[in-house]
N, C-alpha and C positions, 0 to 999 in steps of 0.2 A: 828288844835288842836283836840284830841282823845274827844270825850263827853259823851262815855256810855261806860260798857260791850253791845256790840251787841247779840253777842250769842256765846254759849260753847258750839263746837262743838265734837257729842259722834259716836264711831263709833260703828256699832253694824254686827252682821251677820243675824240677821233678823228684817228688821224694821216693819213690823207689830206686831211680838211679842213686840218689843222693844215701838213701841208705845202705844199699849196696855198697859204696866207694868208702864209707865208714867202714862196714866189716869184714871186706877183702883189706883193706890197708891195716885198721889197726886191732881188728876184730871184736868189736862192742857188737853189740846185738840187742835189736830192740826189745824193750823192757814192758811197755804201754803203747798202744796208739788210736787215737779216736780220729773225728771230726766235731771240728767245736763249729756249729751251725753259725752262732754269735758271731765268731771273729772270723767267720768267712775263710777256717784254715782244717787243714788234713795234718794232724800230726804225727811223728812217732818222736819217744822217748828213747833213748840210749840209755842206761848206765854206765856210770864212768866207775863210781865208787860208792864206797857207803862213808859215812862220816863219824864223827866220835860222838852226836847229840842223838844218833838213830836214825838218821836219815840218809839222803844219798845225794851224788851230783851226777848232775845229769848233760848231756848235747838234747837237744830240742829241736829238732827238724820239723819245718813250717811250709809248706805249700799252699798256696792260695786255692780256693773253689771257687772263686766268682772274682772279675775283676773292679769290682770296688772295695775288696777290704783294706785295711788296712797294711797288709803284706801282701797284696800284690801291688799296691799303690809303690809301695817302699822299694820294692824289686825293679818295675818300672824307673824307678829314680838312680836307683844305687847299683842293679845288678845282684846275683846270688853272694851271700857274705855272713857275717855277724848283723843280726837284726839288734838282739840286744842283751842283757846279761839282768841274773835276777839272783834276789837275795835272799834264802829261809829267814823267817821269823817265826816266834811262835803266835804272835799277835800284830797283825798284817793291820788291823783298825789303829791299834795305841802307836805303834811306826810311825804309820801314817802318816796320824795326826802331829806326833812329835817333830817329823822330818818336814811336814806344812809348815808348822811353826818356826822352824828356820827360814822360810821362805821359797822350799822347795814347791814349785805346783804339782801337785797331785791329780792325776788325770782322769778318776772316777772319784765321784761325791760316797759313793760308796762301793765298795771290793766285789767282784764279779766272781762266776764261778770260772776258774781254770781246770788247768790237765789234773785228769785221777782225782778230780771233786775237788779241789784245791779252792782257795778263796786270793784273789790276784789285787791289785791294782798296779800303774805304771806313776811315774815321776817325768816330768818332761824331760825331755834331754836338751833342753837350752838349758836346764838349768842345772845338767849335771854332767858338765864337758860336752856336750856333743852326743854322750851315752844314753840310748833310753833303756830308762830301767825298772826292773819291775820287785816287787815285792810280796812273797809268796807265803802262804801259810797253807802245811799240807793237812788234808784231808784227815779229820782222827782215826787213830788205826792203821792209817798209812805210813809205810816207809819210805816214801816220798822226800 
């Protein structure tokens, strides 16, 4: 069962300015940020809140490192904006599968590692408005 927004993820072409303009305007302040080598992205987390189930939501700011991933591809297309929006679950596989079984496509055969050890997969967005979206289950121990 989905329990929060996790995080709206934005894609930007430079995340320091980008996270700069976050905490001069409304003052969040990064929380986590890596390079996820995989998706070819430089991230930082924001906190927005913490949640009633232990967790937290988050902004997700996305820089591309190389220009074939998949976020720079999309930036190319779209421009900086909302890349996409992701759901906590506590069980990202049973989701999943459930949410397949309606007929959603599910874009990895199996859940990859995301931000702060996380376990991810995405849902197409043709088949879910126009929205790609992902489905996230945090890392144990984390309050993610």
């Amino acid at each position: 069962m989905l329990t929060r927004i996790d995080h709206i993820g934005i894609a930007c072409f430079d995340l320091d300015k980008t996270v700069e303009f976050y905490r001069a305007t409304y003052g969040f302040e990064v929380f986590h940020s890596e390079v996820n080598e995989e998706q070819g992205v430089r991230e930082a987390m924001l906190r927005i809140n913490e949640t009633s189930d232990g967790g937290a939501s988050y902004l997700q700011l996305l820089e591309p490192t190389r220009e074939d991933s998949t976020v720079a591809k999309w930036l190319a297309k779209n421009g900086e904006g909302v890349h996409h929006i992701a759901f906590g679950t506590a069980d990202v596989d049973g989701d999943a599968a459930d949410i397949k079984a309606k007929g959603v496509r599910v874009l990895y055969e199996e859940p990859r590692i995301g931000s702060m050890g996380s376990r991810i997969t995405f849902l197409h967005p043709k088949d879910c408005g126009g929205v790609l979206t992902e489905l996230v289950t945090s890392a144990q121990g984390d309050a993610h």
